[in-house]
PDB file with SEQRES, HELIX, SHEET and CRYST1 records, atoms N, CA, C and O in Angstrom:
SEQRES   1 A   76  UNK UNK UNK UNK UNK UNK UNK UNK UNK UNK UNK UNK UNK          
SEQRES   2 A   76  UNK UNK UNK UNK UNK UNK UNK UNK UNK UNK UNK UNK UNK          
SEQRES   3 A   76  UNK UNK UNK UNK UNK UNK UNK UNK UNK UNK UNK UNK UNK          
SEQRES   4 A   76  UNK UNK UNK UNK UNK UNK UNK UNK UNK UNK UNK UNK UNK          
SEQRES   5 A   76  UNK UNK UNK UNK UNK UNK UNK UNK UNK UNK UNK UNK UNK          
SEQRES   6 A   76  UNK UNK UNK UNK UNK UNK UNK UNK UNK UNK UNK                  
HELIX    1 AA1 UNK A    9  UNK A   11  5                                   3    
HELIX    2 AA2 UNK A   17  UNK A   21  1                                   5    
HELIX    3 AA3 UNK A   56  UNK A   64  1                                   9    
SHEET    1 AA1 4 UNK A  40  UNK A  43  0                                        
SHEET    2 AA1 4 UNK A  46  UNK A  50 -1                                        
SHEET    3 AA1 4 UNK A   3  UNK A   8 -1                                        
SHEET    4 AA1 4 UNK A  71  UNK A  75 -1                                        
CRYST1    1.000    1.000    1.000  90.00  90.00  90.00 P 1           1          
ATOM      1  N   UNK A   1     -21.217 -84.584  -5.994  1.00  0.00           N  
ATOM      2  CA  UNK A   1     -21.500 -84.380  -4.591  1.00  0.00           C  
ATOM      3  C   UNK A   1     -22.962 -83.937  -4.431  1.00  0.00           C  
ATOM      4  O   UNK A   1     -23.445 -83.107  -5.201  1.00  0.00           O  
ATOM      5  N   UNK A   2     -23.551 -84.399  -3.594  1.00  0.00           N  
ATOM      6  CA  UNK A   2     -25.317 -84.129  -3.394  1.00  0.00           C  
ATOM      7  C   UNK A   2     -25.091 -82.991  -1.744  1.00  0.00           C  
ATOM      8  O   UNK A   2     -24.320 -83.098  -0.790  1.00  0.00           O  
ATOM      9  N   UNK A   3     -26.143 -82.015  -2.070  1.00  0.00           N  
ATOM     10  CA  UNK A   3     -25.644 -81.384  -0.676  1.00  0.00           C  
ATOM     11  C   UNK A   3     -27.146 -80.700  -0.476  1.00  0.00           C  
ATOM     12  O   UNK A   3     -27.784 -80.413  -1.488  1.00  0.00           O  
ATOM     13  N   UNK A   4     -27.548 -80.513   0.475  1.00  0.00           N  
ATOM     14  CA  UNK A   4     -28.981 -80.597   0.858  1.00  0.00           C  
ATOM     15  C   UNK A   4     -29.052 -79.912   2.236  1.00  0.00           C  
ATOM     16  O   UNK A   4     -27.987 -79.937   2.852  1.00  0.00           O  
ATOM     17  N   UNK A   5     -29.823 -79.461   2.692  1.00  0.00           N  
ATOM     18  CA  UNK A   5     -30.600 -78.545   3.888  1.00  0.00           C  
ATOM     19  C   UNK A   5     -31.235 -79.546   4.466  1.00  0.00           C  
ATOM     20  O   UNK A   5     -32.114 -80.124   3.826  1.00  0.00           O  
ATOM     21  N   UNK A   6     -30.939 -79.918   5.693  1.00  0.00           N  
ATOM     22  CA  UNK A   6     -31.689 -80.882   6.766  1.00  0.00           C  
ATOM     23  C   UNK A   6     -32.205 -80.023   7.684  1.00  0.00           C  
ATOM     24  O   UNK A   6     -31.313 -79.476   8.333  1.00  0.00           O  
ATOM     25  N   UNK A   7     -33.742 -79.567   8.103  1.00  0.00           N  
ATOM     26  CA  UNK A   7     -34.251 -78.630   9.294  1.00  0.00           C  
ATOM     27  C   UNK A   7     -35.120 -79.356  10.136  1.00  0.00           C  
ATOM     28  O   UNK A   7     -36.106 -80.062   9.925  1.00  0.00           O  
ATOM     29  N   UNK A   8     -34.519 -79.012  11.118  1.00  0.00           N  
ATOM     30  CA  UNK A   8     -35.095 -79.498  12.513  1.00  0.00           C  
ATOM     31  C   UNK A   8     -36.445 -78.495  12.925  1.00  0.00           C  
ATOM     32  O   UNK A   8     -36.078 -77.629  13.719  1.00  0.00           O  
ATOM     33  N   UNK A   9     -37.496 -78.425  12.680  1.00  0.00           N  
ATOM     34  CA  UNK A   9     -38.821 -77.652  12.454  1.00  0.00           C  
ATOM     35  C   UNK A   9     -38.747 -77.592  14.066  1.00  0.00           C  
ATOM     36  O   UNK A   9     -38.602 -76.476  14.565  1.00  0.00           O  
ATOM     37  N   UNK A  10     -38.832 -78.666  14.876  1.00  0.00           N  
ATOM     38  CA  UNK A  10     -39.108 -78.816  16.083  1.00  0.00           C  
ATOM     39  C   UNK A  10     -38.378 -77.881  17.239  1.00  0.00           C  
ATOM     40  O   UNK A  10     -38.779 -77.520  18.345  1.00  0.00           O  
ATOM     41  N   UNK A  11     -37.168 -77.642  16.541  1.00  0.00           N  
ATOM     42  CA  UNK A  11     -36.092 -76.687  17.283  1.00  0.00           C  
ATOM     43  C   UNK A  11     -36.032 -75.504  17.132  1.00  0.00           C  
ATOM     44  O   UNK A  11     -35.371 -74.850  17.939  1.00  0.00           O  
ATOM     45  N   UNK A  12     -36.941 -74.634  15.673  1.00  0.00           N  
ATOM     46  CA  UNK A  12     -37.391 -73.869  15.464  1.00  0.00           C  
ATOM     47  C   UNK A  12     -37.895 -72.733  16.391  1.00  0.00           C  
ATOM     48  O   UNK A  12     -38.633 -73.295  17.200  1.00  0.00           O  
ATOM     49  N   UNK A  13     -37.850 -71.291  16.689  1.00  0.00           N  
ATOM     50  CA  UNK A  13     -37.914 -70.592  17.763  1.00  0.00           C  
ATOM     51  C   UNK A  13     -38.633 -69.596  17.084  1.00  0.00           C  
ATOM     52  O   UNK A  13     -39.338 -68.867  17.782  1.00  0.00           O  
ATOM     53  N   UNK A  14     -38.597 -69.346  15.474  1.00  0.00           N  
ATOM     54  CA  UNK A  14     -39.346 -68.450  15.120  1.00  0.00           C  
ATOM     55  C   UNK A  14     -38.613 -67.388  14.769  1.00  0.00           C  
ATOM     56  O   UNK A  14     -39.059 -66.637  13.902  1.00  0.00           O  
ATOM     57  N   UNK A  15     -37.359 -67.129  15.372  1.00  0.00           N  
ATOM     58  CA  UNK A  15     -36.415 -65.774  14.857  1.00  0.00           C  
ATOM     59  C   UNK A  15     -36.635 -65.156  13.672  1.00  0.00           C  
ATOM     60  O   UNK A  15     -36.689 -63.927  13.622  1.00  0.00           O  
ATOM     61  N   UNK A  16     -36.774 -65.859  12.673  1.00  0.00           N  
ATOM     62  CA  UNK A  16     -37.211 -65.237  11.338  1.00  0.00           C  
ATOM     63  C   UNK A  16     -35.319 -64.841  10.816  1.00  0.00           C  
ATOM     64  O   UNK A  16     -35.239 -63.951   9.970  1.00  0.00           O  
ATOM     65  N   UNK A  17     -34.538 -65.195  11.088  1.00  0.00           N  
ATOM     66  CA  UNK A  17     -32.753 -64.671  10.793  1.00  0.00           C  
ATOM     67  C   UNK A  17     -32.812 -65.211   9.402  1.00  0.00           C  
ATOM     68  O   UNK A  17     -32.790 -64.474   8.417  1.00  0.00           O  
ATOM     69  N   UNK A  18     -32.906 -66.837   9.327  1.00  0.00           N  
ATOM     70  CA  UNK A  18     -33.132 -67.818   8.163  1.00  0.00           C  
ATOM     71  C   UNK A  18     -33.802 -66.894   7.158  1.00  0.00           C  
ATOM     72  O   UNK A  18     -33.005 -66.469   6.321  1.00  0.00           O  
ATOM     73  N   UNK A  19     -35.285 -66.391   6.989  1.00  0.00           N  
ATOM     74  CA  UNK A  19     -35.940 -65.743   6.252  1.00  0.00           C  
ATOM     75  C   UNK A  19     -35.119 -64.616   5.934  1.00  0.00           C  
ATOM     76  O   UNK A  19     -35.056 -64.317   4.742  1.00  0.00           O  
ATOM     77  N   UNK A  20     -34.220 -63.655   7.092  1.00  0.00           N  
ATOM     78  CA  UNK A  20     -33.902 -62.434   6.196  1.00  0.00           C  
ATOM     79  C   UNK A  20     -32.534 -62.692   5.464  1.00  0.00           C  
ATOM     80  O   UNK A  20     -31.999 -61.841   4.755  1.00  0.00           O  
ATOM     81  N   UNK A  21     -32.049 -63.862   5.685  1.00  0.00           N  
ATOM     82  CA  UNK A  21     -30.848 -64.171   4.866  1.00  0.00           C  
ATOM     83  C   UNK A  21     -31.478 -64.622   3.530  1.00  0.00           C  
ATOM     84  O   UNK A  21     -31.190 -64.149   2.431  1.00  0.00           O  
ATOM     85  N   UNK A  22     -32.416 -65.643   3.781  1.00  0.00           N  
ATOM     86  CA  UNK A  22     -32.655 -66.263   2.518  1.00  0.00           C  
ATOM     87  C   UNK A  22     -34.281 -66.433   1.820  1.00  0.00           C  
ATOM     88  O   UNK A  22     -34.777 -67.555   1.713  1.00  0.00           O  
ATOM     89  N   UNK A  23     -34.961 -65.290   1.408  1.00  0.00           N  
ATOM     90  CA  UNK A  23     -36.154 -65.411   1.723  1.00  0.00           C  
ATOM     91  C   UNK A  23     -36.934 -66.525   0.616  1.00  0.00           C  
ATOM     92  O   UNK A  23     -38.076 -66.981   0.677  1.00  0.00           O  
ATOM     93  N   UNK A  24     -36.091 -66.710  -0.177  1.00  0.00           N  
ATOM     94  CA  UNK A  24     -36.440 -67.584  -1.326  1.00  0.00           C  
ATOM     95  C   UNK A  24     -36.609 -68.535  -1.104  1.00  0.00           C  
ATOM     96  O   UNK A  24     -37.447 -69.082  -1.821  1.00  0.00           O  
ATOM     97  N   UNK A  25     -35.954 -69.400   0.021  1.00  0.00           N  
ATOM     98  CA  UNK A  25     -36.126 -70.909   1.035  1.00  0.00           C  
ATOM     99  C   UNK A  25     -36.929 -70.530   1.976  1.00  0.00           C  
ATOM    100  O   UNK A  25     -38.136 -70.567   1.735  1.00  0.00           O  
ATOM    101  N   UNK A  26     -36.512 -70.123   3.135  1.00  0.00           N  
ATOM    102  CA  UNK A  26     -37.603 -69.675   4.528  1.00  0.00           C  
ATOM    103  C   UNK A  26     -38.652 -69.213   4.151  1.00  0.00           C  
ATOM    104  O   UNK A  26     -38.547 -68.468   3.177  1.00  0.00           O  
ATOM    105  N   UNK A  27     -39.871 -69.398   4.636  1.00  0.00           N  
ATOM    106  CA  UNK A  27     -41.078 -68.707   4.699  1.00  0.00           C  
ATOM    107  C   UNK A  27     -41.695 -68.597   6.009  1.00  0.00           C  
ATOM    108  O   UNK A  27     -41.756 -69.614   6.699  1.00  0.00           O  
ATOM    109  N   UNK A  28     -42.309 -67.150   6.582  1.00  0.00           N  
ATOM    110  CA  UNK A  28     -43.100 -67.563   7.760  1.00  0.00           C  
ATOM    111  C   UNK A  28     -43.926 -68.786   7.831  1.00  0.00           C  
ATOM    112  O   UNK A  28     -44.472 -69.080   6.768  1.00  0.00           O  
ATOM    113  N   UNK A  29     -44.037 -69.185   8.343  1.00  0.00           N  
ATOM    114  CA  UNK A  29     -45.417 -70.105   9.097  1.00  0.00           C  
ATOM    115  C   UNK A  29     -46.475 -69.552   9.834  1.00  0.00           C  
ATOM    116  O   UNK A  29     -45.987 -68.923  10.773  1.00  0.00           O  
ATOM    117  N   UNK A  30     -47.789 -69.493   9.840  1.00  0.00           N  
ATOM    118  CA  UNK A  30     -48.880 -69.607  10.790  1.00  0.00           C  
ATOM    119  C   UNK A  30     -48.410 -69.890  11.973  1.00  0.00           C  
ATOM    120  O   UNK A  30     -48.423 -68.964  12.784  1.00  0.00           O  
ATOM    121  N   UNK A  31     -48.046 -70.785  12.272  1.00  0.00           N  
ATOM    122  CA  UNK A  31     -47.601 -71.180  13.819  1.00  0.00           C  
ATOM    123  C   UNK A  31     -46.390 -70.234  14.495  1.00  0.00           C  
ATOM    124  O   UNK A  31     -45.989 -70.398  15.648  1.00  0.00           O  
ATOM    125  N   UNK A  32     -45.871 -69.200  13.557  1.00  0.00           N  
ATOM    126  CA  UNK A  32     -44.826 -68.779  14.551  1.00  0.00           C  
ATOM    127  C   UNK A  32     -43.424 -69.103  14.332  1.00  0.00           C  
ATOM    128  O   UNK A  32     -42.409 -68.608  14.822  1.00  0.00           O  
ATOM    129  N   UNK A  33     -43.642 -70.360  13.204  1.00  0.00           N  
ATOM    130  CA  UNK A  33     -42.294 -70.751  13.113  1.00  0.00           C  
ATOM    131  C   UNK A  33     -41.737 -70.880  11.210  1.00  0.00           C  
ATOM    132  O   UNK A  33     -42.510 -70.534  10.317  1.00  0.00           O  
ATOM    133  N   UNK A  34     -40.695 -71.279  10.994  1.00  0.00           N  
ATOM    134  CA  UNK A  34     -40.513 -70.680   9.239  1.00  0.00           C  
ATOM    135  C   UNK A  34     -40.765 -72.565   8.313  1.00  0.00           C  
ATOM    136  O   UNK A  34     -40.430 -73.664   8.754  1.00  0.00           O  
ATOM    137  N   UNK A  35     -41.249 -72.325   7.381  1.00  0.00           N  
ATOM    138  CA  UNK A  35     -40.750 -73.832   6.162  1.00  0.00           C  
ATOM    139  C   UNK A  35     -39.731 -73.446   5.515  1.00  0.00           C  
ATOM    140  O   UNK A  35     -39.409 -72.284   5.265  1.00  0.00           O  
ATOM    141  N   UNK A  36     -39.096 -74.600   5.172  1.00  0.00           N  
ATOM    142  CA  UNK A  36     -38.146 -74.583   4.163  1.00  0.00           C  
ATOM    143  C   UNK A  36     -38.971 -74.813   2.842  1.00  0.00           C  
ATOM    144  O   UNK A  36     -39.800 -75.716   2.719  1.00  0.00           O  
ATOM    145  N   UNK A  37     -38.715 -74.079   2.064  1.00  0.00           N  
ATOM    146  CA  UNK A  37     -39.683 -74.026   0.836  1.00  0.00           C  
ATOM    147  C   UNK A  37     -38.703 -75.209  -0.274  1.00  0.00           C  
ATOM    148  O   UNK A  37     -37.495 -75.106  -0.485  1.00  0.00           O  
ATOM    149  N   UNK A  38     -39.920 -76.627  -1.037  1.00  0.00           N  
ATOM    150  CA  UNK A  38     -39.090 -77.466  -1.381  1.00  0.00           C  
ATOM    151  C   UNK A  38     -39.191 -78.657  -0.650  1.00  0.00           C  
ATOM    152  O   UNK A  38     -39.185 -79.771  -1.174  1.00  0.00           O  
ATOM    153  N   UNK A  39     -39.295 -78.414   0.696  1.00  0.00           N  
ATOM    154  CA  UNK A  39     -38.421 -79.829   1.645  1.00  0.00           C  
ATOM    155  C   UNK A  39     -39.569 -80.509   1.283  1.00  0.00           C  
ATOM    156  O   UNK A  39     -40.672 -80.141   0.878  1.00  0.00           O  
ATOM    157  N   UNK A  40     -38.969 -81.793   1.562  1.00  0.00           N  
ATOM    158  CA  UNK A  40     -39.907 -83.016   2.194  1.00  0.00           C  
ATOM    159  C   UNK A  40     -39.700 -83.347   3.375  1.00  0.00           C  
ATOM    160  O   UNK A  40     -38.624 -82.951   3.823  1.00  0.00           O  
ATOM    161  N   UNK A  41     -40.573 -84.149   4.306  1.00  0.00           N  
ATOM    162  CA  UNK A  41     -40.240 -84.056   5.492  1.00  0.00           C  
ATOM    163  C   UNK A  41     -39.637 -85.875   5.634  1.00  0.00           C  
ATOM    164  O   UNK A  41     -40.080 -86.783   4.931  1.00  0.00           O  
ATOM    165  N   UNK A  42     -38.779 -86.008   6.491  1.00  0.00           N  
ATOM    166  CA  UNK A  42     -38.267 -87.199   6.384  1.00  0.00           C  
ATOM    167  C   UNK A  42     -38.452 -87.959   7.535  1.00  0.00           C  
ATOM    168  O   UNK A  42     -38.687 -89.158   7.385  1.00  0.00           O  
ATOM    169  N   UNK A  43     -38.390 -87.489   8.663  1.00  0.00           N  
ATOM    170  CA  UNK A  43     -39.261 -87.732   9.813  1.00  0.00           C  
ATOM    171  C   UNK A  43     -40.174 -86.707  10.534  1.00  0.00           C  
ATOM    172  O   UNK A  43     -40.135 -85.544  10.132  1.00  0.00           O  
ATOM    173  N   UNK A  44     -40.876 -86.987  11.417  1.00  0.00           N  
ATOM    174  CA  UNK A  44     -41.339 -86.311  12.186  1.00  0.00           C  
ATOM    175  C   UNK A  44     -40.957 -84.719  12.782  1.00  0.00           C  
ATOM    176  O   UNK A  44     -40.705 -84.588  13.980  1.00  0.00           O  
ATOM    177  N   UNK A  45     -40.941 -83.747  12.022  1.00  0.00           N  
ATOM    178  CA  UNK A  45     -40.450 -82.494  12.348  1.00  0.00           C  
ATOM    179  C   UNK A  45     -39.078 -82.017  11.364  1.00  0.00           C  
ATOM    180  O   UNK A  45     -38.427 -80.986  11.534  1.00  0.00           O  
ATOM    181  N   UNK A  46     -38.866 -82.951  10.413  1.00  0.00           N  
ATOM    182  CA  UNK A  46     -37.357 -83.125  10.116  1.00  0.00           C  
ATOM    183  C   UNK A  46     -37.456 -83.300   8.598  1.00  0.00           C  
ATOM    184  O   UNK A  46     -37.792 -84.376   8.104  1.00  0.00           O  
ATOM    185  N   UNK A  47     -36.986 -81.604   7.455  1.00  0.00           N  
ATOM    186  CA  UNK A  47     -37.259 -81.708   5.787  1.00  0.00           C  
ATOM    187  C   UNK A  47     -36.188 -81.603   5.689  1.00  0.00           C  
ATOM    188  O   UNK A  47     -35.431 -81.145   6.545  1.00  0.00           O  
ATOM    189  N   UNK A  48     -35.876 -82.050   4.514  1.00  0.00           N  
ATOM    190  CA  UNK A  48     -34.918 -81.635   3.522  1.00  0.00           C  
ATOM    191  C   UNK A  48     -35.188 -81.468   2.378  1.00  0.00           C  
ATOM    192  O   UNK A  48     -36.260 -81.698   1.817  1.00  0.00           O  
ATOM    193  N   UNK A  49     -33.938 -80.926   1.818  1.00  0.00           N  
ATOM    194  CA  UNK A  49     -34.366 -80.048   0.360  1.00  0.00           C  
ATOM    195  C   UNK A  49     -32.606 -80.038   0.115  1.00  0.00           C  
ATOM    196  O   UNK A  49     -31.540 -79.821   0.693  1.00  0.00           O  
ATOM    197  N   UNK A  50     -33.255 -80.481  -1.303  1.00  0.00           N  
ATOM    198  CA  UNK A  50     -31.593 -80.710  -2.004  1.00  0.00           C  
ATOM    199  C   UNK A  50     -31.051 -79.220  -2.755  1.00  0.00           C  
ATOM    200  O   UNK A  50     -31.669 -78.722  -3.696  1.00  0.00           O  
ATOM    201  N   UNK A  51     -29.926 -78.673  -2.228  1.00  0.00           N  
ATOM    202  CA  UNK A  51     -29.692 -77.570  -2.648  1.00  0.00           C  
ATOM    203  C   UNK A  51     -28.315 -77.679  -3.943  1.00  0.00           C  
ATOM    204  O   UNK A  51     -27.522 -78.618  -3.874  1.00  0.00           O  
ATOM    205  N   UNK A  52     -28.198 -76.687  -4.982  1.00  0.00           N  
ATOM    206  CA  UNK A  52     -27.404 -76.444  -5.738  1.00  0.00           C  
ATOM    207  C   UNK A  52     -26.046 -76.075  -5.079  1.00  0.00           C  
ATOM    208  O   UNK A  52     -25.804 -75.799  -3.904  1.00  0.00           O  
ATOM    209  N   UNK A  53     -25.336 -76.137  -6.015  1.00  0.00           N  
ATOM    210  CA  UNK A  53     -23.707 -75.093  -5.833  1.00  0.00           C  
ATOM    211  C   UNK A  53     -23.660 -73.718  -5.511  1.00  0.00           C  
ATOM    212  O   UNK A  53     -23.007 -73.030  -4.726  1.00  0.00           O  
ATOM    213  N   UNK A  54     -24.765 -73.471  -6.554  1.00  0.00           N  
ATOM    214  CA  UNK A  54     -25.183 -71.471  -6.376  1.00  0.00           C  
ATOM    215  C   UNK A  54     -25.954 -71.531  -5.192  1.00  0.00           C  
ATOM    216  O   UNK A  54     -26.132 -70.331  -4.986  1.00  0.00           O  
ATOM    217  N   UNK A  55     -26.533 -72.134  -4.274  1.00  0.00           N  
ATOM    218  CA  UNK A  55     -27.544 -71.872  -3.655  1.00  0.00           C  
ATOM    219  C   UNK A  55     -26.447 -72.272  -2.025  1.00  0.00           C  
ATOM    220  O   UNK A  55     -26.692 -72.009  -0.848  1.00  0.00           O  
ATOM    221  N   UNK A  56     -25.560 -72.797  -2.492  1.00  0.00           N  
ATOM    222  CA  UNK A  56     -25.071 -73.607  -1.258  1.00  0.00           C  
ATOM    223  C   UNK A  56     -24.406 -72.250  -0.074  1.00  0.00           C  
ATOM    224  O   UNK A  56     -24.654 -72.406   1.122  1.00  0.00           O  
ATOM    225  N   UNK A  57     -23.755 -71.245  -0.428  1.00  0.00           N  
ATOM    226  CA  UNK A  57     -23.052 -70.311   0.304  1.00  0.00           C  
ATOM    227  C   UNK A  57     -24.432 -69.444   1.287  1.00  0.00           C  
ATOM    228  O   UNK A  57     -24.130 -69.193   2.453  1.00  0.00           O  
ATOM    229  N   UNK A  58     -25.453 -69.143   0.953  1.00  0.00           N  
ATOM    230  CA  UNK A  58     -26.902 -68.545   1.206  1.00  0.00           C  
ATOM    231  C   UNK A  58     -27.245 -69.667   2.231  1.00  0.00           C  
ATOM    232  O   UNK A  58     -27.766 -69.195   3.241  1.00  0.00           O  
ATOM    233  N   UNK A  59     -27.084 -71.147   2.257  1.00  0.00           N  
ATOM    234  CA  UNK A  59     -27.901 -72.217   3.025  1.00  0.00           C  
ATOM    235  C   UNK A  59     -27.055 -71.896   4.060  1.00  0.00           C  
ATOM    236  O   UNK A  59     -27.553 -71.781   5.179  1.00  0.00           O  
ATOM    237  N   UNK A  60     -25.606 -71.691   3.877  1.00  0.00           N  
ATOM    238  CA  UNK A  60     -24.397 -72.002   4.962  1.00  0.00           C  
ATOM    239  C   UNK A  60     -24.547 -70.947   6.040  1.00  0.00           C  
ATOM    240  O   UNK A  60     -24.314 -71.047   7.244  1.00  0.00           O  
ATOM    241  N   UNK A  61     -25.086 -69.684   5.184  1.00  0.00           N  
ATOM    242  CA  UNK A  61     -25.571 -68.565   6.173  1.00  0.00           C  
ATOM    243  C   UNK A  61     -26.976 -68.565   6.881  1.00  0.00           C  
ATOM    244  O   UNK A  61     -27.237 -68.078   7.982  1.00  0.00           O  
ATOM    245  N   UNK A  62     -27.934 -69.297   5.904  1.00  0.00           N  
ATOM    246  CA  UNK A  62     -29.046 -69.699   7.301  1.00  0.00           C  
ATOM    247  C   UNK A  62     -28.978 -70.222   8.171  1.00  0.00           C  
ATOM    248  O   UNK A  62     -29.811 -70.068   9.064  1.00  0.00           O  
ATOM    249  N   UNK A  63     -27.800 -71.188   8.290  1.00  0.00           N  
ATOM    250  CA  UNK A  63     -27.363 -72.190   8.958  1.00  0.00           C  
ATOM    251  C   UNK A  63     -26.509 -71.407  10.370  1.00  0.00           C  
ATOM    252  O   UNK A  63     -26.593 -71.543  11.591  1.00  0.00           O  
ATOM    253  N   UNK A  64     -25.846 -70.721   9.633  1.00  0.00           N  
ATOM    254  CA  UNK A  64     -25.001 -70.145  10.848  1.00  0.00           C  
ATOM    255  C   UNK A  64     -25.606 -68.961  11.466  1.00  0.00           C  
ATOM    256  O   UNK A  64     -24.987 -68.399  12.369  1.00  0.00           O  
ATOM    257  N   UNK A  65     -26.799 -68.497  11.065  1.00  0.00           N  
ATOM    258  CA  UNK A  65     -27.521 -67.170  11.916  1.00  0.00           C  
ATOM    259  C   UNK A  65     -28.368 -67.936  12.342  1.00  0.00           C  
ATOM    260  O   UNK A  65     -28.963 -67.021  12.912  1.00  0.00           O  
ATOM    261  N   UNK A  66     -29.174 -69.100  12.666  1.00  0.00           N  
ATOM    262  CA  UNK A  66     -30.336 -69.802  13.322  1.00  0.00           C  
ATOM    263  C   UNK A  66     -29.724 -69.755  14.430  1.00  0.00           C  
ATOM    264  O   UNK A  66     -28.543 -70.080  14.553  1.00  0.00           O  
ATOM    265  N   UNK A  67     -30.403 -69.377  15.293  1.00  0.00           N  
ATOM    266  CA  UNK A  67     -30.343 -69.022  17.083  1.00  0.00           C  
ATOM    267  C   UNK A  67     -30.510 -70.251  17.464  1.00  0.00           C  
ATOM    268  O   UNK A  67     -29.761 -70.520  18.403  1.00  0.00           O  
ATOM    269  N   UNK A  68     -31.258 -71.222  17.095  1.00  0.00           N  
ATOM    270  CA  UNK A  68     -31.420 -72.594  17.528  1.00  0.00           C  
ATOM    271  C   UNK A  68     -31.018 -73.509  17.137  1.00  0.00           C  
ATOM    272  O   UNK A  68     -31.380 -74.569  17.649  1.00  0.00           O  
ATOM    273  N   UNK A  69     -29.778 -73.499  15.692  1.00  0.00           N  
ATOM    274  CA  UNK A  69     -29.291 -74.394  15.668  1.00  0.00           C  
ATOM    275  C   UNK A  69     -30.189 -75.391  14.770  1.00  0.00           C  
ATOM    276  O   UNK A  69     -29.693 -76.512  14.654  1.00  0.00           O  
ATOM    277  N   UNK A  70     -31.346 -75.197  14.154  1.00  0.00           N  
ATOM    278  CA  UNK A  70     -32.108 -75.919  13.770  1.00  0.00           C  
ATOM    279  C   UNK A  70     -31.502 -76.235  12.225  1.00  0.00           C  
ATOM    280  O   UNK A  70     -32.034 -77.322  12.001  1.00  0.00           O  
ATOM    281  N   UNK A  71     -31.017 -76.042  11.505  1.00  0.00           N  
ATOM    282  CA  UNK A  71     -30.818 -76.011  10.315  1.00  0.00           C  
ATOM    283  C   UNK A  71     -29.431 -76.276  10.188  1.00  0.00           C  
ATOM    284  O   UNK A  71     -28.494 -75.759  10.796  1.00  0.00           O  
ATOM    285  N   UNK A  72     -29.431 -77.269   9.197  1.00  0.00           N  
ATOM    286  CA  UNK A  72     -27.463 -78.235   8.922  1.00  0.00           C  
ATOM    287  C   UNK A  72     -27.873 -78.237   7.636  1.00  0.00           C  
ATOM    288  O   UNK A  72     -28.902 -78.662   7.110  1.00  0.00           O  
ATOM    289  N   UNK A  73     -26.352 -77.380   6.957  1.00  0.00           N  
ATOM    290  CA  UNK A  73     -26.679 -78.048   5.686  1.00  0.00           C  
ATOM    291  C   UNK A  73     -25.365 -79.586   5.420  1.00  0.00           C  
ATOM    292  O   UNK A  73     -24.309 -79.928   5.951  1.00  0.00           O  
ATOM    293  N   UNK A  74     -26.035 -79.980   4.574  1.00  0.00           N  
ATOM    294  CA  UNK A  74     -24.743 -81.586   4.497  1.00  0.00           C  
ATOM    295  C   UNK A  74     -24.737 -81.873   2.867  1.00  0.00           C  
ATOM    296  O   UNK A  74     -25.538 -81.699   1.949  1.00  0.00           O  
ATOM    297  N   UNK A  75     -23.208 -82.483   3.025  1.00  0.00           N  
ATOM    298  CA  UNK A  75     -22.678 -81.984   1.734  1.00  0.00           C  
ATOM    299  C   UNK A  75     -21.768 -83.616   1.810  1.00  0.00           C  
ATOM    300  O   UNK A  75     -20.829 -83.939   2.537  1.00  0.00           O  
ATOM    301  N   UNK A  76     -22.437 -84.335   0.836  1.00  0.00           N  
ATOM    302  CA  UNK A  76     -22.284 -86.093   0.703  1.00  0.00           C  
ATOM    303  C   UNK A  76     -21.308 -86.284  -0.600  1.00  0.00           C  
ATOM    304  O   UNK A  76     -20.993 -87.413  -0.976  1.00  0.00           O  
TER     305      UNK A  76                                                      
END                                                                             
């Protein structure tokens, strides 16, 4: 199974929640808003980053504290 972090940069609000769950992925940004540390970007505003088994329960919680909804993790 391949399972990976898809972030919507664009939907991004800046909360910083992502970072205090997971600071090893999130990083501030200059602009106000966080990177996913890793990603590539796949379109326009839009990385992913392929995450582990150990890493997967930590993504599920950035996922579910983002105020905006910006961050899905998917699990193929």
């Amino acid at each position: 199974m391949t399972m990976k972090i898809v972030f919507d940069r664009n939907k991004c609000t800046g909360a910083y929640s992502c970072v205090q769950e997971e600071p090893e992925k999130w990083k501030p940004a200059s602009d106000g808003k966080v990177d996913l540390d890793g990603s590539v970007q796949k379109k326009p505003g839009i990385f992913e980053c392929a995450i582990t088994q150990e890493e997967l329960e930590k993504a599920r919680i950035a996922a579910a504290v983002c105020p905006a909804s910006a961050i899905k993790v998917v699990e193929e």
